[in-house]
KEVEX-934330 format. One record per residue (C-alpha): residue number from 0; residue in three letters; x, y, z. Coordinates in steps of 0.2 Angstrom, whole numbers, plus 5000, padded with zeros to 4 digits. Layout:
N
+-----+--------+------+------+------+
! num ! residu !    u !    v !    w !
+-----+--------+------+------+------+
! NUM !    ala !    X !    Y !    Z !
...
+-----+--------+------+------+------+
This chain:
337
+-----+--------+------+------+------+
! num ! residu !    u !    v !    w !
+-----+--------+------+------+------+
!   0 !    unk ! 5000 ! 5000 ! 5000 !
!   1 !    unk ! 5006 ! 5017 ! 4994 !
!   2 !    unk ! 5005 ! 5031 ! 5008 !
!   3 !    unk ! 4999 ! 5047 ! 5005 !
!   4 !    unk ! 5009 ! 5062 ! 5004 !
!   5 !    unk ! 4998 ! 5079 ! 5005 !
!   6 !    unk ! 4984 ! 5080 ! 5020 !
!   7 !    unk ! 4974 ! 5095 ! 5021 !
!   8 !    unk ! 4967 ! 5103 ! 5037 !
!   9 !    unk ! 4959 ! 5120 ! 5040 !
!  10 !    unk ! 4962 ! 5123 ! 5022 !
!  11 !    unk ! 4979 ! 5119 ! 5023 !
!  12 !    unk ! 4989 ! 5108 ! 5014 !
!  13 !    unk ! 5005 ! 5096 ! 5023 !
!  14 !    unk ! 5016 ! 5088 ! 5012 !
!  15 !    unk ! 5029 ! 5078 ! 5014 !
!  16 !    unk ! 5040 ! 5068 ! 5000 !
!  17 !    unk ! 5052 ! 5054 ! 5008 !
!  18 !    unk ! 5067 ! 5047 ! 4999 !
!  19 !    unk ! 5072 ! 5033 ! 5007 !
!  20 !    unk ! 5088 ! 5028 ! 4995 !
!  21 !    unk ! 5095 ! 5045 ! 4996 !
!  22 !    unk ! 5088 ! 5047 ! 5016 !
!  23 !    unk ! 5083 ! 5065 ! 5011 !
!  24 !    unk ! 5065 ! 5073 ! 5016 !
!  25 !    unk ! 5055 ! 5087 ! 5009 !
!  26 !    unk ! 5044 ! 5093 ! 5018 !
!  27 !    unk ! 5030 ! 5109 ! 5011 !
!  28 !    unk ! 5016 ! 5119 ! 5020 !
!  29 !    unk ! 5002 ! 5128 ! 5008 !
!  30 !    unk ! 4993 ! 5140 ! 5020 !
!  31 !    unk ! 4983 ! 5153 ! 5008 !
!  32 !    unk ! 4985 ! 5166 ! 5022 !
!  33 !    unk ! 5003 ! 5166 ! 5024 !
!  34 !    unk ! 5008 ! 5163 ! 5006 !
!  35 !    unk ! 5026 ! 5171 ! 5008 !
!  36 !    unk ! 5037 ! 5170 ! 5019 !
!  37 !    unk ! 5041 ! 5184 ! 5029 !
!  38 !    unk ! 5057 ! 5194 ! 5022 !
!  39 !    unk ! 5062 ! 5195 ! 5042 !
!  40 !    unk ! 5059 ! 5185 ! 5056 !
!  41 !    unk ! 5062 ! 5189 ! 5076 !
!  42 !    unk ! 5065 ! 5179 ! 5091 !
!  43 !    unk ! 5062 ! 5184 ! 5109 !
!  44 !    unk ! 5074 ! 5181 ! 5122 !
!  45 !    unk ! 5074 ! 5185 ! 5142 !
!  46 !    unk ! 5091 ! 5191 ! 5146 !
!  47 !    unk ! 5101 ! 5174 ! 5154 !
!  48 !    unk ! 5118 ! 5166 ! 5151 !
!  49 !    unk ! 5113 ! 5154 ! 5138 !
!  50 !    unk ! 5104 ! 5169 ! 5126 !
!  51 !    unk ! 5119 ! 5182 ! 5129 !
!  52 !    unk ! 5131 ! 5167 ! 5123 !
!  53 !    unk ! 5121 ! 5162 ! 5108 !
!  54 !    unk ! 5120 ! 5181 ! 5103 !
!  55 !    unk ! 5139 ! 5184 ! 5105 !
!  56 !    unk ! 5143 ! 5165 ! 5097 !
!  57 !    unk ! 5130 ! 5165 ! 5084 !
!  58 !    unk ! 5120 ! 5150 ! 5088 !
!  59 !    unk ! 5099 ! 5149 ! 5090 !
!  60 !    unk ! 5095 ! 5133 ! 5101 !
!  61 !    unk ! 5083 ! 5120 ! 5095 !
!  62 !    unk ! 5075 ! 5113 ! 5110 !
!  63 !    unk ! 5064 ! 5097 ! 5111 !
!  64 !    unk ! 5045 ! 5100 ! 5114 !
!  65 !    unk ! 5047 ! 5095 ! 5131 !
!  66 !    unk ! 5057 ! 5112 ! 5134 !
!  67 !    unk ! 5040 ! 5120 ! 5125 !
!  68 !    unk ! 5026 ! 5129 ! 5134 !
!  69 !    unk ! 5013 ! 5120 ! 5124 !
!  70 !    unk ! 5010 ! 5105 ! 5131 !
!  71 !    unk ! 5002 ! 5097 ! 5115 !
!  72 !    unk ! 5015 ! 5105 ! 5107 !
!  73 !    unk ! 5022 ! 5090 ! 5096 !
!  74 !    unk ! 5013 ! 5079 ! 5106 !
!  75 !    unk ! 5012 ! 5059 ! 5101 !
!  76 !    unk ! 4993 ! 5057 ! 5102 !
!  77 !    unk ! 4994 ! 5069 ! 5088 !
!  78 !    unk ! 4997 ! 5054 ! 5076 !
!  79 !    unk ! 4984 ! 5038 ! 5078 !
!  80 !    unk ! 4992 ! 5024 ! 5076 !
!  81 !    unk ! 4976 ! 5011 ! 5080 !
!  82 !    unk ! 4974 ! 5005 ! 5062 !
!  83 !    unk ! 4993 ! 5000 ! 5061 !
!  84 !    unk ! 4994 ! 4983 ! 5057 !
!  85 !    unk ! 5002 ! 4968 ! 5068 !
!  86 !    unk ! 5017 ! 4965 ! 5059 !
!  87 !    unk ! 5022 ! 4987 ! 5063 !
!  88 !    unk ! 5020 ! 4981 ! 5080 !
!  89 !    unk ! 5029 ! 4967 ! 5081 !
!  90 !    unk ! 5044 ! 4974 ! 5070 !
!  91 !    unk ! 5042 ! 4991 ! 5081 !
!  92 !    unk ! 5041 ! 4986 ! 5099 !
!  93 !    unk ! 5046 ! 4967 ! 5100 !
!  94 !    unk ! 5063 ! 4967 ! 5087 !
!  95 !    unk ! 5070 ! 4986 ! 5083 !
!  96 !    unk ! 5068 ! 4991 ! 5100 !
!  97 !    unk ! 5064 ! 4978 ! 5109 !
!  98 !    unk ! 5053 ! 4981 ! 5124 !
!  99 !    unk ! 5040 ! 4966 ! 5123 !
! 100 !    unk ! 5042 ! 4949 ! 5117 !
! 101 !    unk ! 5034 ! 4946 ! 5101 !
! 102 !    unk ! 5020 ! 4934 ! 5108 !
! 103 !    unk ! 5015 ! 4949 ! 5122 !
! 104 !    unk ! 5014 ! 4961 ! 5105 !
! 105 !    unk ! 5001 ! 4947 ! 5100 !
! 106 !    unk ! 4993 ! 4945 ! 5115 !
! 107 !    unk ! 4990 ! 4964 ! 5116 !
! 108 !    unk ! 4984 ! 4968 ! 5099 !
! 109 !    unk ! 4972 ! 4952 ! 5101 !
! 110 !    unk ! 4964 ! 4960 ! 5117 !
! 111 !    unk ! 4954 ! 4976 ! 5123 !
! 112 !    unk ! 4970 ! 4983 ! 5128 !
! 113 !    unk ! 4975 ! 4985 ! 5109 !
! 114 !    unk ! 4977 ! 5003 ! 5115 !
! 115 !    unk ! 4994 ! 5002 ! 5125 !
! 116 !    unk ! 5001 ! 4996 ! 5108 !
! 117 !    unk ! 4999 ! 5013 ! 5102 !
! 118 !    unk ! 4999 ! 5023 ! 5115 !
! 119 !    unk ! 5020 ! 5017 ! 5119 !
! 120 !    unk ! 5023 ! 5018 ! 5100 !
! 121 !    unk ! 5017 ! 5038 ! 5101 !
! 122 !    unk ! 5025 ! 5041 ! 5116 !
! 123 !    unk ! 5044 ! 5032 ! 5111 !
! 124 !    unk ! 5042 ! 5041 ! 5093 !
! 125 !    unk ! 5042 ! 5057 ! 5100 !
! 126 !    unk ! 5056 ! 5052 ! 5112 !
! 127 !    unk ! 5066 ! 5045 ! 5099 !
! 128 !    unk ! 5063 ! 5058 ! 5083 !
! 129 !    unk ! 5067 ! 5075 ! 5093 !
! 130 !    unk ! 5083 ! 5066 ! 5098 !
! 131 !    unk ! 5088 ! 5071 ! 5083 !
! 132 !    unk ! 5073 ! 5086 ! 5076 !
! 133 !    unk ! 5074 ! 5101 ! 5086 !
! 134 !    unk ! 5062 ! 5117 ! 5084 !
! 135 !    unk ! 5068 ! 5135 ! 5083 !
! 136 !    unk ! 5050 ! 5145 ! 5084 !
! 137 !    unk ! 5052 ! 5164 ! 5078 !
! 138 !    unk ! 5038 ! 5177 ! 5073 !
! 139 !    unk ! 5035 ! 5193 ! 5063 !
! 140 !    unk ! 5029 ! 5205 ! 5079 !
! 141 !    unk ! 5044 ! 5212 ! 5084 !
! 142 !    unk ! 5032 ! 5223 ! 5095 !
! 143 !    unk ! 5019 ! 5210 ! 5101 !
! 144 !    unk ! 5014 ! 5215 ! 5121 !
! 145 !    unk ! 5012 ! 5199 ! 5126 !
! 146 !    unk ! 5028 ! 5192 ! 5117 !
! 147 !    unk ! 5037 ! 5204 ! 5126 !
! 148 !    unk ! 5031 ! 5200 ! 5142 !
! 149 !    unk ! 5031 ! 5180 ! 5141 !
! 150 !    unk ! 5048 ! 5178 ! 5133 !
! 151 !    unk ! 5058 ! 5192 ! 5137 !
! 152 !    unk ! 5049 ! 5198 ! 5152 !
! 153 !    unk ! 5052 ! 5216 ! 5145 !
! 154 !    unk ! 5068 ! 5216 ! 5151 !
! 155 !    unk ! 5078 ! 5206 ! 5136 !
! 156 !    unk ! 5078 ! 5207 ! 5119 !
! 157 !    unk ! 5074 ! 5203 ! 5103 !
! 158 !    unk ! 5084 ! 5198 ! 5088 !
! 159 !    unk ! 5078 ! 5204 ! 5069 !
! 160 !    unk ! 5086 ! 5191 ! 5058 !
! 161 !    unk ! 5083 ! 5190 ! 5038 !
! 162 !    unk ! 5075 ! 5175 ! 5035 !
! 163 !    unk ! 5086 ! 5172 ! 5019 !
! 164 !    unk ! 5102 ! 5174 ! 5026 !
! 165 !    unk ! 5096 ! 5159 ! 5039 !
! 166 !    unk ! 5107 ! 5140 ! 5039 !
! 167 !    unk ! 5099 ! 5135 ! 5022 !
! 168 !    unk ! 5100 ! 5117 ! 5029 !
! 169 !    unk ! 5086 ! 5123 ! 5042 !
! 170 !    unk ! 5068 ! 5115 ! 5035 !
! 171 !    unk ! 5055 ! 5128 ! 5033 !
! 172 !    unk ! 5051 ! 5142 ! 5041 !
! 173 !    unk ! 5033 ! 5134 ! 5041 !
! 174 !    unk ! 5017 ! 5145 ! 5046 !
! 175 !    unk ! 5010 ! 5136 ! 5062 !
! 176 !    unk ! 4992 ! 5131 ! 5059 !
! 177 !    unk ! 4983 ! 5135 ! 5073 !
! 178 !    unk ! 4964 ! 5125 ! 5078 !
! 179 !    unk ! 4954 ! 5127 ! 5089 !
! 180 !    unk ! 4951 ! 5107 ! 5090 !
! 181 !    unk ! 4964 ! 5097 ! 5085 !
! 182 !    unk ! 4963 ! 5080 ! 5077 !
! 183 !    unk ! 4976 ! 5066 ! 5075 !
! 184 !    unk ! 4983 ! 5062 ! 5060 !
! 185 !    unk ! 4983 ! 5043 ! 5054 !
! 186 !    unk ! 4999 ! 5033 ! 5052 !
! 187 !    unk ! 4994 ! 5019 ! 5042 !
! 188 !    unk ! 4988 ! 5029 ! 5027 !
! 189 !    unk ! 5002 ! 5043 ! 5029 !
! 190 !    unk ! 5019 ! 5044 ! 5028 !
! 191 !    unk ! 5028 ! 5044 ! 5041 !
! 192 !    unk ! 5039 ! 5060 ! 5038 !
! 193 !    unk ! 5020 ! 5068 ! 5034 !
! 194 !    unk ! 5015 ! 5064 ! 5050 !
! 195 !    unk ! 5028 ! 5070 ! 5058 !
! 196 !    unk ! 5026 ! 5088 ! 5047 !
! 197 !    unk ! 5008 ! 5089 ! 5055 !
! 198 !    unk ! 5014 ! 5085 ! 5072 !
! 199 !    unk ! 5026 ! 5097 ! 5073 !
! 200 !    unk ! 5016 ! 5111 ! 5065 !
! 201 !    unk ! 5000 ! 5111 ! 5072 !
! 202 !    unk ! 4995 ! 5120 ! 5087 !
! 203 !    unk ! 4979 ! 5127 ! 5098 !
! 204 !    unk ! 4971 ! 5142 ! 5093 !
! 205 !    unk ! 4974 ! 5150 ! 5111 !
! 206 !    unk ! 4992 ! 5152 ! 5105 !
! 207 !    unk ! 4987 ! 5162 ! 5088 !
! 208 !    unk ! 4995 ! 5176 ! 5095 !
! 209 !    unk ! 5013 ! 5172 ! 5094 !
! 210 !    unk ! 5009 ! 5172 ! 5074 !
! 211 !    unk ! 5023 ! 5158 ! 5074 !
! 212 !    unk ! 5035 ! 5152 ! 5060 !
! 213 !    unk ! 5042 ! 5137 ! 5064 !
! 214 !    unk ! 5060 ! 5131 ! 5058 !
! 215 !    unk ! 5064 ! 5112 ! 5061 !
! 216 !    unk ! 5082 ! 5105 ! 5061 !
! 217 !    unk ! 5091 ! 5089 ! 5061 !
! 218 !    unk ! 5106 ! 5080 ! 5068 !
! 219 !    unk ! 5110 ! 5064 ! 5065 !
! 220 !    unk ! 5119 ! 5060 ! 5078 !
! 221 !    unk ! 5107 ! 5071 ! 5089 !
! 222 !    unk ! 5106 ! 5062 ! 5109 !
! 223 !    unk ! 5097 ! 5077 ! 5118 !
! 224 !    unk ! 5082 ! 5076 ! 5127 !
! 225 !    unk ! 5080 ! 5086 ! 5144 !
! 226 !    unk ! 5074 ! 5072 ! 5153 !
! 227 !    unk ! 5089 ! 5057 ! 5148 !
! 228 !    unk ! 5102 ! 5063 ! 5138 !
! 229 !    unk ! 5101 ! 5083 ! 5143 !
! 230 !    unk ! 5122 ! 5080 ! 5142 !
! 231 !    unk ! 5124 ! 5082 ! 5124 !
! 232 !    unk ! 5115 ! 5100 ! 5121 !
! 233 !    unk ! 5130 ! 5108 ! 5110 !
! 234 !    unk ! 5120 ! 5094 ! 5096 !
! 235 !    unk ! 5104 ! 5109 ! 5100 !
! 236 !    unk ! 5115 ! 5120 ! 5095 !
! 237 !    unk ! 5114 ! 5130 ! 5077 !
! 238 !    unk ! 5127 ! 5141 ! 5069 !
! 239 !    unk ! 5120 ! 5158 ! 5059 !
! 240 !    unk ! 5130 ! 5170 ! 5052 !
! 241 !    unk ! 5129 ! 5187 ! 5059 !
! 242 !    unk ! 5128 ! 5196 ! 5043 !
! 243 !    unk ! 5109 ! 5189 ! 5045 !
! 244 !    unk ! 5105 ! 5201 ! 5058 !
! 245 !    unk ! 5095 ! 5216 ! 5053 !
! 246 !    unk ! 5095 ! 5221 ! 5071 !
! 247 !    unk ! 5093 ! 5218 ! 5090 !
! 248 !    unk ! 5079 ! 5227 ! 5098 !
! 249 !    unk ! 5082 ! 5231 ! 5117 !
! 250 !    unk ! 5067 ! 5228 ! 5128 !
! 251 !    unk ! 5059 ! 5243 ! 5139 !
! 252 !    unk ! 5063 ! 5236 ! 5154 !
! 253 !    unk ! 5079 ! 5233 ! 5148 !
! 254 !    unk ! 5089 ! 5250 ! 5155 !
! 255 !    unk ! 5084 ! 5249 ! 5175 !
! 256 !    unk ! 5080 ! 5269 ! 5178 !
! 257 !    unk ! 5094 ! 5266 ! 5193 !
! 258 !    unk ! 5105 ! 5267 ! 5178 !
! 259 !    unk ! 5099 ! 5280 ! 5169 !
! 260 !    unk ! 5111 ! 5296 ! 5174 !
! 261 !    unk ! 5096 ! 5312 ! 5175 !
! 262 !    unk ! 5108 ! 5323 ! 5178 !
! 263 !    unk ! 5118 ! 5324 ! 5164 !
! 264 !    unk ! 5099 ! 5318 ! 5152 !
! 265 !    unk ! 5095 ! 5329 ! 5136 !
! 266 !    unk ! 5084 ! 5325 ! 5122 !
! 267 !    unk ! 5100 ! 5317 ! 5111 !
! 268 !    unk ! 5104 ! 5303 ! 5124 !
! 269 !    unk ! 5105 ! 5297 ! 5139 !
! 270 !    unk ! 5121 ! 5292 ! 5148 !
! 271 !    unk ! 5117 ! 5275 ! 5158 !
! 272 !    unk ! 5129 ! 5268 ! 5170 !
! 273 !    unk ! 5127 ! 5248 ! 5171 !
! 274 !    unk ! 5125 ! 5244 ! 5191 !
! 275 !    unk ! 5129 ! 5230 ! 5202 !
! 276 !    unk ! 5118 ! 5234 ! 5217 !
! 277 !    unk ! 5103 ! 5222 ! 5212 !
! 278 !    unk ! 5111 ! 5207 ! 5205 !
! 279 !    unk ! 5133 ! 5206 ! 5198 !
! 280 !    unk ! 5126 ! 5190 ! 5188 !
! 281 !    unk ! 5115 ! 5203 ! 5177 !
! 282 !    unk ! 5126 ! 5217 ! 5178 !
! 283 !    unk ! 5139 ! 5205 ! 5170 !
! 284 !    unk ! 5128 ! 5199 ! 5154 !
! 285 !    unk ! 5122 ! 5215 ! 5151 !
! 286 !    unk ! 5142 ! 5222 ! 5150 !
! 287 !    unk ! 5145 ! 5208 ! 5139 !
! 288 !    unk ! 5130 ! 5210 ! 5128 !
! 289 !    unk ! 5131 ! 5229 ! 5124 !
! 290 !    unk ! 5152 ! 5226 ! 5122 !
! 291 !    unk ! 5146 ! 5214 ! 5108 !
! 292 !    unk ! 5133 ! 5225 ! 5100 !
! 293 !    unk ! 5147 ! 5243 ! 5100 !
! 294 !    unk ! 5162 ! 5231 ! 5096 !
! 295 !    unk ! 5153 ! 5221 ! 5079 !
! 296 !    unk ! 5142 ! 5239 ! 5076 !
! 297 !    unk ! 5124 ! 5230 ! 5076 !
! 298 !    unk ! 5109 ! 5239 ! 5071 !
! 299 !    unk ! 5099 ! 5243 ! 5087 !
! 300 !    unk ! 5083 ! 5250 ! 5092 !
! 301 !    unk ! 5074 ! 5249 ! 5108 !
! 302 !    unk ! 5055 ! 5247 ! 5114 !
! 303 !    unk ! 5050 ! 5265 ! 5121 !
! 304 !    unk ! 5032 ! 5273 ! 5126 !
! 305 !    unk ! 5022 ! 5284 ! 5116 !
! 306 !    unk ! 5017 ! 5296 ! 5130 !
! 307 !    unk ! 5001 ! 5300 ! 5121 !
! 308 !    unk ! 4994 ! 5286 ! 5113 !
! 309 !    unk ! 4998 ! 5274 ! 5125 !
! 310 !    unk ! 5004 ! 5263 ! 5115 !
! 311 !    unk ! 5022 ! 5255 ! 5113 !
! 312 !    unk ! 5036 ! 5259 ! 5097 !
! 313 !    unk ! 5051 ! 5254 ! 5091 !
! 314 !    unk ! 5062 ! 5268 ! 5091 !
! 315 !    unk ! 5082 ! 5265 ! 5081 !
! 316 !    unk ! 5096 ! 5270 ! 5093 !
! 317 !    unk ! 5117 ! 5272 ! 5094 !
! 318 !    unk ! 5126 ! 5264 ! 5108 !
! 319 !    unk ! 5142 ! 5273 ! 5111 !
! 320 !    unk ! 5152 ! 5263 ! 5124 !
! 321 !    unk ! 5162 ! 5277 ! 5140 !
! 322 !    unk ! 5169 ! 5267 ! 5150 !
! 323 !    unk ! 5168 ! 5247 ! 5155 !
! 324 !    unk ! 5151 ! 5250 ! 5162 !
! 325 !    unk ! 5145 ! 5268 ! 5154 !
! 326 !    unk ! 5138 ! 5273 ! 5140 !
! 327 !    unk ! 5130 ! 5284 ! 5128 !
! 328 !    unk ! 5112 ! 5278 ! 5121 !
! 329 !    unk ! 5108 ! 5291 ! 5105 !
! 330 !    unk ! 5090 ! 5291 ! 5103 !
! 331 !    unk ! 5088 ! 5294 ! 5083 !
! 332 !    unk ! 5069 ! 5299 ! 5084 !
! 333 !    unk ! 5067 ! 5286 ! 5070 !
! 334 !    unk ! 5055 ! 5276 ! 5072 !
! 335 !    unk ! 5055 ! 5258 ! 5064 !
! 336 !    unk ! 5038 ! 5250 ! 5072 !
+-----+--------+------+------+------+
């Protein structure tokens, strides 16, 4: 029996074309409503060791659902497996594996507890694919309130990147299809690398807001998973160049007003002195994060109040580094969002 390649939901179309001589998968999402991809894509970050390295080093982290907020998120009940015949089973669970004897495969498929066949296929095949697939989830709202508060909790930062310019190995981006029911998706009539398309990219309308694009990744010799093998995470990690950063946006929260010298204020800039007094951990990352941004020149802005509307903006700025912990923040009165 030949499996099935394209299968629409919500109006749109997953597909999925498997090679298995050359081991190569291409995989295509047709969502009438996001028909181009976007020319630039963002990611929040809170401000922490791990996202101040991966700026300064160049690398986005992939993590495995189980690092996502989404519980369903890539979830194995998303794929139904009760139609799967004996023999996938047997071959599955009792040889590649093996975790049951062949007769037990037998015995279960044979009873009314059929259901704990499939029920350990879905959850070991999520186990074992994002050993090796990770996620990176970015957006088009550089300015969203709720992404600013959730993932960057103000305080961090966002990084612009151009999608183009994006590790061409990456697989997507891919829109996120959002529902507000989701169904699973059948495994004996679809291909496997299909079903795994849908299961990664499929997602609860109460997260529409994020308005994700989904990149998927893949490492061979991938072992990570936070709960087993949390040891190998430099295999989560994915190089870009810099060049594809149109710019890093700082949050609004980002400059504690302690820092903010009043004093010496005008209209042009604001001279800010970096202070230890509420945490030397912080103090540190934000030192090495604005060194990085005056030493490789990147384009910055920062998230700023328009006193009147009461609404936020994006507003481009100069940093201008003083001394190890002072500096000059130019306020261009440009405004980019």
């Amino acid at each position: 029996m030949t499996l099935e390649k394209t299968y629409d939901f919500e109006n749109v179309r997953f597909s999925a074309d498997m090679d298995s001589s050359a081991k190569t998968a291409h995989f295509h999402v047709e969502n009438p409503e996001k028909k181009e991809v976007p020319k630039t894509l963002v990611k929040y970050f809170n401000i922490n060791e791990f996202s101040v390295d991966g700026l300064i080093n160049h690398y986005l982290f992939a993590p495995h659902p189980k690092d996502l907020n989404d519980k369903y998120d890539c979830c194995g009940e998303l794929i139904n497996y009760e139609s799967v015949n004996i023999e996938f089973f047997i071959n599955r669970l009792a040889k590649e594996l093996p975790l049951y004897s062949e007769d037990k495969v037998r015995e279960l498929y044979n009873s009314e507890n059929k259901w704990v066949l499939g029920r350990t296929i879905a959850d070991l095949n999520q186990i074992i694919l994002f050993l090796k697939f990770g996620l990176i989830s970015m957006t088009e709202d550089p300015l969203h309130p709720l992404m600013w508060s959730h993932y960057a909790k103000n305080s961090g930062f966002v990084i612009q990147f151009k999608t183009a310019l994006l590790p061409n190995d990456f697989f997507g981006p891919f829109p996120i299809t959002y529902s507000t029911k989701l169904e699973s998706i059948d495994f004996s009539r679809y291909n496997p690398g299909l079903c795994f398309l849908y299961q990664s990219n499929i997602k609860n309308t109460a997260w529409a807001y994020e308005n994700e694009w989904r990149f998927l990744t893949y490492n061979r010799d991938g072992k990570y998973h936070p709960l087993y093998s949390s040891y190998d995470i430099k295999s989560r990690k994915y190089s870009y160049s810099q060049s594809s950063i149109e710019r890093v946006i700082l949050g609004y929260d980002f400059i504690d007003p302690k820092e903010i010298d009043f004093t010496n204020r005008t209209k042009e800039y604001d001279i800010i002195r970096l202070s230890n007094k509420r945490s030397r951990r912080i103090y540190k990352l934000k030192r090495r994060f604005l060194q990085y941004l005056v030493k490789n020149n990147i384009p910055c802005s920062q998230v700023v109040r328009n006193r009147y509307l009461f609404e936020l903006k994006i507003v481009d700025i100069k940093i201008e580094q003083l001394s190890s912990n002072k500096y000059k923040i130019y306020n261009s009165f440009k405004t980019v969002y």
